[in-house]
N, C-alpha and C positions, 0 to 999 in steps of 0.2 A: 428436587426430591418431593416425594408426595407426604406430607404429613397427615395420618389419620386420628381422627379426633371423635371421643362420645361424650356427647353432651346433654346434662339433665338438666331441665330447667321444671322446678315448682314454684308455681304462684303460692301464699301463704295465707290461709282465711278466706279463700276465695271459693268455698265450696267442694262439692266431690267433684264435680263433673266441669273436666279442667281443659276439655278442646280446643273449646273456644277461644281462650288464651291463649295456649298454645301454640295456636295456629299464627299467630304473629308472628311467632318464632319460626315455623318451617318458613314462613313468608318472607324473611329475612337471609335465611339460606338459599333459596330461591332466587333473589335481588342479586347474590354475591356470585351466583353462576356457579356452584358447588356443586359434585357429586354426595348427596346425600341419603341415607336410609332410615327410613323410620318404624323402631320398632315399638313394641307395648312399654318397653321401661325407660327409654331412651333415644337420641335421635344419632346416628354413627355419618358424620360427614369427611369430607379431604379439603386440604387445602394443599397449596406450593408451597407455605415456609411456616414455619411458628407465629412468626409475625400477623400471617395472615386469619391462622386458623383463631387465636386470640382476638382477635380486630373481628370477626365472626360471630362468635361467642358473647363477645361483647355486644354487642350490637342485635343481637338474639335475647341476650338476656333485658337491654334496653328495652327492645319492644314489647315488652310485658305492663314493663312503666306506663309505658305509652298509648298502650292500652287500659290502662284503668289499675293495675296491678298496685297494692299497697306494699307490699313484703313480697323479695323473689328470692330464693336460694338453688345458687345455679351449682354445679358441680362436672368439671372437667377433668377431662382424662386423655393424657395426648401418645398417641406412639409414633415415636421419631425417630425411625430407623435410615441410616445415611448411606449403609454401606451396600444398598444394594435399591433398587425404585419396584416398589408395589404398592397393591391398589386394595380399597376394601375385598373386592371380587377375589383376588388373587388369595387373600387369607381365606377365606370362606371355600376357593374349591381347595386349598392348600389342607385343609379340617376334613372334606368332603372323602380325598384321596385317601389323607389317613384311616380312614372311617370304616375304605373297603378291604381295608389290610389287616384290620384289627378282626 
């Protein structure tokens, strides 16, 4: 099953203009071979298990360290739906349909 995950990662003191930073992070979702989306508040990625999507996150949030980051406050949000496999796509035209009905 696909687990969908949105993750906020802010560097702390590090200025307004936080890309650069950032960019670690897409760079790490990237390494893990992830379906990921990146929007202006948040980065929305998938993984195969809880396990996985965690070990992601982590490791995303790490790279901030590791780029020079003093203080990171990361914030996750996972939906783990079992009883059925869909995809970020799938919610998004699932919103899209609704939309023409309303």
């Amino acid at each position: 099953m696909t687990v969908i995950v949105e993750l906020s990662i802010v560097p702390i003191g590090e200025g307004v203009s936080l890309s650069g930073l950032l960019a670690h992070a897409v760079k790490e979702l990237q390494r893990h071979g992830v379906g990921y989306e990146v929007t202006p508040m948040c980065t929305v990625f998938e993984a195969e298990s809880l396990k996985e999507a965690f070990k992601i996150a982590e490791a995303a949030h790490e790279s901030l360290f590791k780029a020079g980051a003093k203080r990171v406050l990361t914030t996750v949000k996972v939906d783990d739906r079992r009883d059925v496999e869909r995809h970020m796509e799938d919610k998004v035209r699932s919103l899209r349909e609704a939309l023409k009905k309303v």
